[in-house]
Structure formats: structure tokens, C-alpha cells
C-alpha positions in Angstrom: 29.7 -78.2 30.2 26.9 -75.6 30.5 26.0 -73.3 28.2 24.1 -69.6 29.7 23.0 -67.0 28.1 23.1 -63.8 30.3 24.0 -59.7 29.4 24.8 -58.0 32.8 24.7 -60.9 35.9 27.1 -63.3 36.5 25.5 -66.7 37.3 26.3 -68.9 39.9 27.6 -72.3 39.1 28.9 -75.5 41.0 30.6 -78.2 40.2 31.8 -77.2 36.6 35.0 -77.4 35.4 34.1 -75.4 31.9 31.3 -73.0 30.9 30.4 -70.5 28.0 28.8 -66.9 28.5 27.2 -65.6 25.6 26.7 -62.2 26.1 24.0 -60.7 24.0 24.2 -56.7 23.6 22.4 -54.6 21.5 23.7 -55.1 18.5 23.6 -58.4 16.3 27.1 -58.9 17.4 27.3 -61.6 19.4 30.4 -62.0 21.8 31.2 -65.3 23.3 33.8 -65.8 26.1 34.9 -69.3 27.2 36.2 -69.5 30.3 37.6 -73.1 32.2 37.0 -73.0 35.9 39.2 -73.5 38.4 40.0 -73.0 42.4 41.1 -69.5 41.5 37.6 -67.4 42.0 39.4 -63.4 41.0 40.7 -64.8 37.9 37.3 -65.8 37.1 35.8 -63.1 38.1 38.5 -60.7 36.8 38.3 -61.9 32.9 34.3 -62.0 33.4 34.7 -57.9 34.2 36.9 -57.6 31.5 34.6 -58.6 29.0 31.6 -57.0 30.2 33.7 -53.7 30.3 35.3 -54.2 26.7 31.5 -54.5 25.6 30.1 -51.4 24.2 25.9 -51.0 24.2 23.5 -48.8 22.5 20.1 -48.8 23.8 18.5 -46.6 21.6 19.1 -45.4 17.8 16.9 -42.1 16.7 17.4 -41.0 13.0 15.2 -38.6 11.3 14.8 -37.7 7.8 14.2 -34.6 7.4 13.9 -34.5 3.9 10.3 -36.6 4.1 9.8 -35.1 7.4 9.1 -38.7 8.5 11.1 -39.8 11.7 11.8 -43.4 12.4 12.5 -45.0 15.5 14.5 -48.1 16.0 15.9 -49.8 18.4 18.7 -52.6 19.1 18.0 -56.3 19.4 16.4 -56.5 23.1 14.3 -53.6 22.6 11.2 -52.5 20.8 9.6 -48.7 20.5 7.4 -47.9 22.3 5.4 -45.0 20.9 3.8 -43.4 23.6 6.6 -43.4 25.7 9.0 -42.7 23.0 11.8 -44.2 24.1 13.0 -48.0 23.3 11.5 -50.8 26.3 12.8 -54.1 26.8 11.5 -57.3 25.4 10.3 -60.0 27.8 12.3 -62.8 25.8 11.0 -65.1 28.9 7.5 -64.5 27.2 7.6 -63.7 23.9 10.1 -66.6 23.0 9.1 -70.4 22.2 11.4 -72.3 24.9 14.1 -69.9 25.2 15.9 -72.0 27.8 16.2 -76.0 27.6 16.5 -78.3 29.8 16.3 -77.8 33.2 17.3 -74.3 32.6 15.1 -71.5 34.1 14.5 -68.5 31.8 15.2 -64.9 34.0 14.2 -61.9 32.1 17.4 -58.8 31.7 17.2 -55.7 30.3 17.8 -56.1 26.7 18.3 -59.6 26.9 17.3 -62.9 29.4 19.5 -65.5 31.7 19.5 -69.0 31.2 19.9 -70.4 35.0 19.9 -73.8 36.5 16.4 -74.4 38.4 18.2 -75.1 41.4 20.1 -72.3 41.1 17.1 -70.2 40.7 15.5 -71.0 43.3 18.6 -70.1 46.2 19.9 -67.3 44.2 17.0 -65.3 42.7 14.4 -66.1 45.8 14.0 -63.8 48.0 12.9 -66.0 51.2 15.4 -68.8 50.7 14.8 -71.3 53.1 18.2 -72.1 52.7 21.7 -70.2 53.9 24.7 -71.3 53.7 28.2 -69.4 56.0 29.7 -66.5 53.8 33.6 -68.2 53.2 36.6 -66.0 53.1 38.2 -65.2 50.4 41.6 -62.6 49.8 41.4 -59.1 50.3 41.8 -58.3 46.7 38.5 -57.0 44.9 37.1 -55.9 42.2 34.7 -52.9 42.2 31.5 -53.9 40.2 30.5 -50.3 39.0 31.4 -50.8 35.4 28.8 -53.8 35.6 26.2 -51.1 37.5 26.4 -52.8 40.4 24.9 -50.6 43.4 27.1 -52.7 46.1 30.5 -54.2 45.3 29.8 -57.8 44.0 31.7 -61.1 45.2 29.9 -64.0 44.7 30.3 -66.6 47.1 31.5 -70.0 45.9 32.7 -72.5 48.2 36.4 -74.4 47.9 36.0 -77.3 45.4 34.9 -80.7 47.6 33.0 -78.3 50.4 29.5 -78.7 51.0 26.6 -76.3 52.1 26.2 -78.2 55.6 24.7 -81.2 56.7 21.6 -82.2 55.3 21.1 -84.2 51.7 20.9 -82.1 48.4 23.5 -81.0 45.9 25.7 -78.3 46.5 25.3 -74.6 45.0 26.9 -71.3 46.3 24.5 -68.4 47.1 24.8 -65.2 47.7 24.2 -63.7 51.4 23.5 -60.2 50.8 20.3 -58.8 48.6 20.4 -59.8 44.8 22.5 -56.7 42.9 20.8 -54.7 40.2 21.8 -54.4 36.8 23.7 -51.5 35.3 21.5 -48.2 35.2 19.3 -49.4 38.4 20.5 -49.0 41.8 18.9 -51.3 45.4 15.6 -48.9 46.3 14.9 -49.1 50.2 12.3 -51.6 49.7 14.7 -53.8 48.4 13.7 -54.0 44.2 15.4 -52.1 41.5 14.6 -48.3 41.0 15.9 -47.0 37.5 18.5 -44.6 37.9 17.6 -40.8 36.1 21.4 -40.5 34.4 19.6 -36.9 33.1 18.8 -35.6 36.5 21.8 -36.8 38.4 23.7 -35.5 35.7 25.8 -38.5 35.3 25.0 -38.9 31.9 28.4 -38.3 28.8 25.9 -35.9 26.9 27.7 -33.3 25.2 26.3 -29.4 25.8 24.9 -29.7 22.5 22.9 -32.8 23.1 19.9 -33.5 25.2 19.7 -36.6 27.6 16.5 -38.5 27.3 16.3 -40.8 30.7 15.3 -44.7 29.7 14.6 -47.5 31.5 18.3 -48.6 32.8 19.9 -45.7 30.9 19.7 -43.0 28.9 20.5 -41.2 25.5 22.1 -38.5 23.9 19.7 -36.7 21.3 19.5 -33.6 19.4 16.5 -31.4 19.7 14.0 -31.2 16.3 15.9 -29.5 13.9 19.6 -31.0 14.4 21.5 -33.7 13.9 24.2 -35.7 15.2 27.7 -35.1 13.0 31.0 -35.9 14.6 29.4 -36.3 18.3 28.0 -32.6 17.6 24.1 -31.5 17.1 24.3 -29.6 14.4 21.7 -27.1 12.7 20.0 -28.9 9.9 19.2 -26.5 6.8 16.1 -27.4 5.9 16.0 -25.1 3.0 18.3 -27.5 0.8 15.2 -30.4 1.1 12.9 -27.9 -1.0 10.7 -28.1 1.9 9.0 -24.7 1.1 7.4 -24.5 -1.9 8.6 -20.7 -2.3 11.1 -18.7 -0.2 12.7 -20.4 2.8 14.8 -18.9 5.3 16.8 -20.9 7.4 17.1 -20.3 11.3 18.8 -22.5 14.1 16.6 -25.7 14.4 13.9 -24.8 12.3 12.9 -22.8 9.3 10.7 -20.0 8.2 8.9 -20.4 5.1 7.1 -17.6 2.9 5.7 -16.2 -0.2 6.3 -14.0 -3.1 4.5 -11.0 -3.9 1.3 -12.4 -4.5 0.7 -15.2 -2.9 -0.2 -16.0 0.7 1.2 -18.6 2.9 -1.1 -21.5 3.2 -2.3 -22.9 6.7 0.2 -25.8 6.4 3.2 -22.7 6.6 4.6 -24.3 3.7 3.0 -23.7 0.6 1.9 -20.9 -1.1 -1.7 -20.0 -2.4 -2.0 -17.1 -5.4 -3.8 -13.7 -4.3 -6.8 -12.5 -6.2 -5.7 -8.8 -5.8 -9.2 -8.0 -8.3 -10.9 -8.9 -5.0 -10.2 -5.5 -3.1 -10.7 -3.7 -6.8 -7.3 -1.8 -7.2 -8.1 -1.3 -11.0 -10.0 1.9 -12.3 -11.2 0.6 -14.8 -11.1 -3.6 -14.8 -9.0 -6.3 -13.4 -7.3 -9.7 -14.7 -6.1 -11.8 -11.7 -3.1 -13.7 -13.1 -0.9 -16.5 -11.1 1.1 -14.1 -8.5 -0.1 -11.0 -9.6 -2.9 -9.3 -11.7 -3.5 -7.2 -14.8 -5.4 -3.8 -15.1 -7.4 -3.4 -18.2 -8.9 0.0 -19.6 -12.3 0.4 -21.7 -12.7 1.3 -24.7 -11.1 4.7 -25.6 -8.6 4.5 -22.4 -5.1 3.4 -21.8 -3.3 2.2 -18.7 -1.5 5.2 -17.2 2.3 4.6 -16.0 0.9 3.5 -12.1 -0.9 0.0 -13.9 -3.7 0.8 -12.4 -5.5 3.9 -13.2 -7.1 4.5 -16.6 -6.2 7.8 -19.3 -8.9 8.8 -21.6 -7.5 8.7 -24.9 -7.8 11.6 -27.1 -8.6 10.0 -30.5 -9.3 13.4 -32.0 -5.2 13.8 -32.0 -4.7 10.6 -34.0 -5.6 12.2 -37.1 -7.2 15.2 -38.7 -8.9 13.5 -41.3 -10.8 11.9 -38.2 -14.0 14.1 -38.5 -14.9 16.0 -41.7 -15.1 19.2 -39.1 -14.4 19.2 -36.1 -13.3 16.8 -33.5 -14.4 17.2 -30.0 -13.0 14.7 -27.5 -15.0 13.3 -25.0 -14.1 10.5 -22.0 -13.6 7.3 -23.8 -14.7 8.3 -27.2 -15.2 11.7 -29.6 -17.9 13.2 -31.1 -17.8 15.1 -34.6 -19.5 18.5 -34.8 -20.8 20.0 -37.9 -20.8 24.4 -38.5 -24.3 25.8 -38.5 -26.0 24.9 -41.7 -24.8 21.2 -41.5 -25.7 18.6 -39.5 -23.8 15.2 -38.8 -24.6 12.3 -41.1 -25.0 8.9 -40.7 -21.1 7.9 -40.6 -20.8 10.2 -37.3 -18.1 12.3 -39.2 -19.1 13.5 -42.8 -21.0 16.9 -42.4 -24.4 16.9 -45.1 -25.6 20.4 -45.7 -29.0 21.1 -43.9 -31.8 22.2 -46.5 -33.4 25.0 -44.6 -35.7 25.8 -47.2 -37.3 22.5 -47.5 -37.2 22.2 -43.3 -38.8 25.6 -43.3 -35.5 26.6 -40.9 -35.7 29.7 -42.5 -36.7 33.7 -42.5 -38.1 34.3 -45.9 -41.0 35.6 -46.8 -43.6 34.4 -48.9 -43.3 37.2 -51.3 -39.6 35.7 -51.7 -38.0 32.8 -52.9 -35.7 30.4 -50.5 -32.5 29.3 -51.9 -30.6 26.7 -50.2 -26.8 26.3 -50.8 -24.3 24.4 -48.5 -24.0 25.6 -45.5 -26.9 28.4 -45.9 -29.4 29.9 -47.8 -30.6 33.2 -49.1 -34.1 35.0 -49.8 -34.4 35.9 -53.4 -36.8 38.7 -54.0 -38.8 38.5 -56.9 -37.5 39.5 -60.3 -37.7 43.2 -61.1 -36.6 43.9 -65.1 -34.7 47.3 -65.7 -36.2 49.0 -68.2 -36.0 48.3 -71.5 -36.2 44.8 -70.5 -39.9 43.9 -69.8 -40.1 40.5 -67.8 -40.9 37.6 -69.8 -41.5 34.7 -66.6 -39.8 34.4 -63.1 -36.5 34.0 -63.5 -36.1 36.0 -67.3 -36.3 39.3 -68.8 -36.6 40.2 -72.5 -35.6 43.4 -74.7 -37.8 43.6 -77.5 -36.2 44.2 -80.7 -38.7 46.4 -82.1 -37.4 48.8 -79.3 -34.6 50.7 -80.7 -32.7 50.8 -76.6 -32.5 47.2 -77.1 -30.7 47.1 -80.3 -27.5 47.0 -78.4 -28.5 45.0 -75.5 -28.4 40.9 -75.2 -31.8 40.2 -76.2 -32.9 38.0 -73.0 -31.2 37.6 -69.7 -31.6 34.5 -67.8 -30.7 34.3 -64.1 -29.9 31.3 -62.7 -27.7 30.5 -58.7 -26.1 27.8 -57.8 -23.4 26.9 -55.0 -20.1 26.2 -55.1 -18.0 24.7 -52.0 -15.3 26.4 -50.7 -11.6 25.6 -52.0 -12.9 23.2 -54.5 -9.8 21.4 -56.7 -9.6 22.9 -60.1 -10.3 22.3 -63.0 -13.8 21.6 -62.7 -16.9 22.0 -64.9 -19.6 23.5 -62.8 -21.8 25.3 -65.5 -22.7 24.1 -68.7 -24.6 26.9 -71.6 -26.8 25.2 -75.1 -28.7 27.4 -77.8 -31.7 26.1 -78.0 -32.8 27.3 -81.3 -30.9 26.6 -84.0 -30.7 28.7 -87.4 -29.5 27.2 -90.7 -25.9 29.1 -91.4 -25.6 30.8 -88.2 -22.5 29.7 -85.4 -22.4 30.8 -81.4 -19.8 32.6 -79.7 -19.5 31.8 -75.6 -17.9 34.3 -73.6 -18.0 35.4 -70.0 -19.3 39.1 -70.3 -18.7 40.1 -66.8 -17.8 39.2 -63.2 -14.4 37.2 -63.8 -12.2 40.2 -62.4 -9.7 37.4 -60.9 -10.2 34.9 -63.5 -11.0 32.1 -61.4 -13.0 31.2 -64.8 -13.2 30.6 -68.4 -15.5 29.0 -71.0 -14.9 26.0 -73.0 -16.9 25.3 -75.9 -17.5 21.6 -76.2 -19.4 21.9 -79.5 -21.4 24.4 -82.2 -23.7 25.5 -80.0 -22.8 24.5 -76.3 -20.1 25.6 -74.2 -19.2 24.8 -70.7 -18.2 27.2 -67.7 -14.9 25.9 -65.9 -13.5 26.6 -62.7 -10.0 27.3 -63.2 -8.8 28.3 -59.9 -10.0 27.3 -56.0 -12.4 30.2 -54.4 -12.4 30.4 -50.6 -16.1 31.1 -49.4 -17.9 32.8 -48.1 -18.0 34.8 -51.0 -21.1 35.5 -53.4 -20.3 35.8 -57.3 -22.2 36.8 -60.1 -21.0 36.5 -63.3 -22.5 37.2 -67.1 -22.3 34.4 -69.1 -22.8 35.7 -72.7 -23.6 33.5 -76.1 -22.9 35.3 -79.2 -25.2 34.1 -82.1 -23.6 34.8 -85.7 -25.6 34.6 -88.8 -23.3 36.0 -92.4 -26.0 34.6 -94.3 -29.1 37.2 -93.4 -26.3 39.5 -91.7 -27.4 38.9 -88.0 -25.5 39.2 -84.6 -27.9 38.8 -81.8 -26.7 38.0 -78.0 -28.3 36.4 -74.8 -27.0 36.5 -70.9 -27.4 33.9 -68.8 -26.6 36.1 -65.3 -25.3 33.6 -63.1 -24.9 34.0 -59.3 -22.4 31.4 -57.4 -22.7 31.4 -53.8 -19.2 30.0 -52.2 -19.6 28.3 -48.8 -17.2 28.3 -46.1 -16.5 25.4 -45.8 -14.9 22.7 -48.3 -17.9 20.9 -48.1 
């Protein structure tokens, strides 16, 4: 018993009564046929077809993941990738195994797999200048075609009858074949008598469905789908790459590929996947200034602005319509800010908003003369000429006359007048104390009367006396200014013990501004 290994060619054998084919394919199946010889050649050679036909090969398995975008070749046993090529070679088991054959059994290379054959056999069978050739011996009509084992030619291999001999001559005796050795499946016989691989894909004799793409290999071919599909149910089919998250954005799916892009905001990357944010403050779309956030950006407004209803441009802000309590005056709005303005005879103080009266007498802002007297009160100021006393009154120093009262005219008549100014802002709240009369001589047994004489027509005023001899002038109701005043303020000294009533006016002028402050 002989054991071969072979995967297309049917050896050659003599003299055997039983032998084994292992038949290695390309997957790690292994199928073993045991056959017992005998003189009957086609049954032989008819159960030897049948099993090579009921064997089913793959030469090449593609798969890609296109989740990791990472494809991974593989191929069955009796092939290796080849990554230039990209397609799956075979293996040179003859080589690249330790002693694949034993005995005195020659190793012969296949495609996808390697022959075990007798030495002697090897050398009449597989030789192309045999020195030795035996006659070709008849056998029945009846044959088998070989193109289900690829053969070019139809195949009959040539075994004598048991007992017959190759001639005369010493040496054992092994059948040959006459014609030119046959190729394997997927090669045909080239005119120079070698091997030439058959292109399935060009000859179109490949089983590749209209949605696949034949690949031509080395003794075959394969059915793949273009980048972008996969196999399902012997169809290529569109893969949607958008389900993988392979964008890092917004993915739109087309056949056999993908488009990916970006949000407002961002900007596809170089790689055409991700997505890189947009500084939109670079080209300065803000009035005012700019805040570049993740996918968009942010107008900000100075100081005394607000962003207008576009987000981009910048409104002044009119802060003098926030309040009127914003300025003491007047509130004059300006872009970004205000500015409070004061009438003429203030200026603006220190706060920026309170008016303070400006002293134009002690600025010299003023059109007196030097024969008069400057009197500043808020908001203005008057020229006071210099006291002139009606007669009887004689004047006693600046600001006071004096009726004598040896002088019978003056018997009647308050015995001094006094005149004294002061101011008085405008609308002022009420009450108020803004004057305040005093004797300032004092007689044993006499008491003082304070009255206002003259000048309260519209009794905005009255007196209160706060004690024997003093006596303050109240406000009672608000005056709007301008307005000038003048009013007699009269104290009434009463004496039963020497019989005396004597009287003195204080002739006070009130200048009301026109403004409440």
C-alpha cells in the first residue's frame, strides 16, 4: 500500500493492488478516498473524477472591517498574501517543508498543495525528454472528459494490463503517459509546451455575479465587491458607513462610500473626517468685540452699549432714560456714556451729576461796579448799589439807617432799619426756618413783639417766636423762582414800666432761584 498526497493530478502507479489519495483543498478539511485497484482502469478513474468534482475550493477569502477601516487578507491553507500583488500565491510546500515526502517518494509542487510521487515514476512521467517510451495500449471507447479537473486535453492515463511489461530490456515496469504532461485546473498547455494561467476575468468564464468584480489569480479567480460593499447572500451590497460613527459630525451616506461634514462652525479637517472649530473673531464680524466659543462665537458690546437683535452690531445705550434722578439737571446722552449739564450760574461738581452754584462774585464772573456791592445767590447774582436813607432816616453804616427820636417825623417810624439778602432755592419743602431775628439790648421790664410788617401778600411766611426776645422767620409754603422778595421783618419792643413802645425793621430781601438747587 502507498500512500500520495496530491490536489488536482492523478498519479501513476504499477503494481498496486490498494492506494489512498489524500486530497488536500483549501480548507482544513481534509478528504480522503481509498480506492482498491483492479483490471478495471474507468472505474478507477471514474470514482477518482467523482471526488475531485464533489470537492469544493476557495482560493482566496477577503473580509474587511469597515468599522476600523482596517482590511485583512487571508487566505486558505496552500496559500499565503501576497501584498503587493494582492491576491493569495501558492506555497512551495516542496521548499518550505522539512521532508514533506518519505521514502523514496519525490516531492512535486501543485497549486495550493504538493504530490508525493514515486522517484521512478517521476522521472518517466514528469520528464520532459524521457529516454524511455513505451506503445500507447487500447483501451474502450468510453471516456471521461477531464474539464471538471481543468484539464486542457482529455486525460486517459495509460496503464498497461496487469502481468504486461514496458518491452524488452531489465527495469521495473511503470505506465507513462505519451502525450504532453496536462495542466492543472485554471492553466491551460501554452504553445511552448508549459502552463500559461488562464484570465477567468477576461475570457469571461468566471461565475461572478453583475454585482461582483472578478479578480484574475494565479490558476483562478475571485469574486469581490468593490471598496464600499459587501458580500450578503451572494450580493455586494452598499455598506452604510454612517452607522460605524466614522464621521465625527454629519455623515451622509452614498453608494460605496460616504461623505462626511461639519456643523456650522467648524471646518472639515484634511483627514475628511473630523471636524476643526472656526474662529469666526478672525474675519472680525463683531462691532464692537468678539468671543470665539466651540462651534460658534459671542459678540460683546462696551461699556454703555447692548447687542442689537442681529448679535453682531452694537446700540448705544441711552442711560439718561433709566432714570430722572440720574443727573441733578440735565441729562445729555452721549455714545457709550452721558454727561450731566448744569444751567448758567452752576457748574458740575465733583460726583459728575450734583450742580454747585458758581460764586461769580468771588470769580469776578461778574458786571458790577466798584461803586456797588456783588451779591452772589444760587444760580446768580445781583449789584447792590450803595445804601441811600429816605429822609428822616439819616444812615447810621452800610447796610442801616436810623430815625432819630429827637425828630418829631420819626416818632411814628421803626427807629432803625436793617437790610439784610439772602437766597432761597426754588420749591424748597416747607416748613423750614430760613431767618432767625434777636434784640440785642435788653431792658429790665420790657417784652418784644415779632411780626412781619410787610411783603407776605401770599403768606408763604410767618414768625415764630422761640423765646423773649428772639423769634424765627419760617417758610410755610414752597416759592418757585425766579422771583425776588422783600419783606419787613418788624420787632415790637414793649416797656409798661416807663410807658415805652419803640420798633425796629429788619428789611429783608430773598432772592428765589430757579432752580431747586
Amino acid at each position: 500500500m502507498q500512500s500520495i498526497n496530491s490536489e488536482y493530478g492523478l498519479p501513476y502507479l504499477a503494481n498496486v493492488t490498494t492506494f489512498t489519495f489524500t486530497f488536500h483543498c483549501c480548507t482544513s478539511l481534509t478528504e480522503k478516498l481509498t480506492l482498491t485497484y483492479d483490471s478495471n482502469i474507468k472505474l478507477l478513474q471514474h470514482n477518482y473524477l467523482h471526488i475531485m468534482n464533489s470537492i469544493n475550493c476557495c482560493l482566496f477569502i477577503y473580509w474587511t472591517d469597515y468599522k476600523l477601516r482596517v482590511s485583512l487578507q487571508t487566505c486558505t491553507e496552500g496559500f499565503t498574501y501576497e501584498h503587493r500583488a494582492r491576491q493569495c500565491i501558492d506555497i512551495d510546500e516542496c521548499r518550505t517543508l522539512p521532508d514533506p515526502c518519505r521514502g523514496d517518494m519525490r516531492c512535486v509542487n501543485q497549486n495550493g498543495g504538493y504530490l508525493c510521487i514515486p522517484r521512478g515514476l517521476y522521472s518517466q512521467s514528469y520528464a520532459r525528454n524521457s529516454p524511455r517510451s513505451y506503445p500507447e495500449p487500447s483501451y474502450p471507447e468510453e471516456s471521461y472528459p477531464d474539464r471538471s479537473l481543468g484539464y486542457s486535453e482529455p486525460f486517459i492515463p495509460n496503464v498497461p494490463p496487469v502481468g504486461a511489461g514496458p518491452g524488452p530490456g531489465p527495469g521495473p515496469s511503470y505506465p507513462i503517459v505519451s502525450r504532453s504532461t496536462p495542466c492543472i485546473l485554471g492553466y491551460t498547455l501554452g504553445a511552448d509546451g508549459t502552463c500559461v494561467d488562464v484570465d477567468e476575468c477576461e475570457t469571461q468564464s468566471h461565475q461572478c455575479n453583475p454585482t461582483q468584480v472578478c479578480i484574475n489569480t494565479a490558476g483562478g479567480y475571485t469574486c469581490s465587491c468593490t471598496e464600499g460593499y459587501w458580500l450578503v447572500g451572494g450580493q455586494c451590497q452598499d455598506i452604510d458607513e454612517c452607522r460605524y460613527g466614522y464621521c465625527q459630525q454629519l455623515c451622509a451616506n452614498v453608494p460605496g462610500s460616504y461623505s462626511c461634514s461639519c456643523s456650522p462652525g467648524f471646518l472639515l479637517n484634511a483627514d475628511s473626517r473630523t471636524c476643526q472649530d472656526v474662529d469666526e473673531c478672525a474675519t472680525n464680524p463683531c462691532s464692537h468685540g468678539c468671543l470665539n466659543t466651540y462651534g460658534s462665537f459671542m459678540c460683546t458690546c462696551d461699556e454703555g452699549f447692548e447687542l442689537a437683535a442681529d448679535g453682531t452690531t452694537c446700540n448705544d445705550l441711552d442711560e439718561c432714560s433709566f432714570s430722572d434722578f440720574l443727573c441733578q439737571y440735565t441729562c445729555v446722552n452721549t455714545p457709550g456714556s452721558f454727561s450731566c449739564v448744569c444751567p448758567p450760574g452752576y457748574y458740575v461738581y465733583e460726583d459728575g451729576r450734583s450742580c454747585e452754584d458758581l460764586n461769580e462774585c468771588e470769580s469776578g464772573n461778574n458786571t458790577c461796579t466798584t461803586a456797588q456791592v456783588c451779591f452772589n445767590f444760587q444760580g446768580g447774582y445781583t449789584c447792590l448799589n450803595p445804601l441811600r436813607c429816605d429822609p428822616p432816616y439819616i444812615e447810621l453804616n452800610d447796610n442801616q439807617c436810623m430815625c432819630s427820636a429827637e425828630n418829631p417825623a420819626c416818632r411814628e417810624r421803626p427807629f432803625t432799619v436793617l437790610y439784610r439778602h439772602m437766597d432761597l432755592s426754588s420749591g424748597r419743602s416747607v416748613p423750614a426756618d430760613i431767618f432767625q431775628m434777636q434784640a440785642t439790648t435788653r431792658y429790665p421790664g420790657a417784652f418784644y413783639i415779632f411780626q412781619i410788617k410787610s411783603g407776605n401778600e401770599g403768606r408763604e411766611f410767618y414768625m415764630r417766636q422761640t423765646s423773649n426776645i428772639s423769634a424765627t422767620l419760617v417758610l410755610a409754603r414752597p416759592i418757585r423762582g425766579p422771583k425776588t422778595i422783600v419783606l419787613d421783618l418788624e420787632m415790637v419792643t414793649v416797656n409798661n414800666v416807663i410807658n415805652f413802645r419803640g420798633s425796629s425793621v429788619i428789611r429783608l430781601t430773598i432772592f428765589v432761584s430757579e432752580h431747586p438747587f
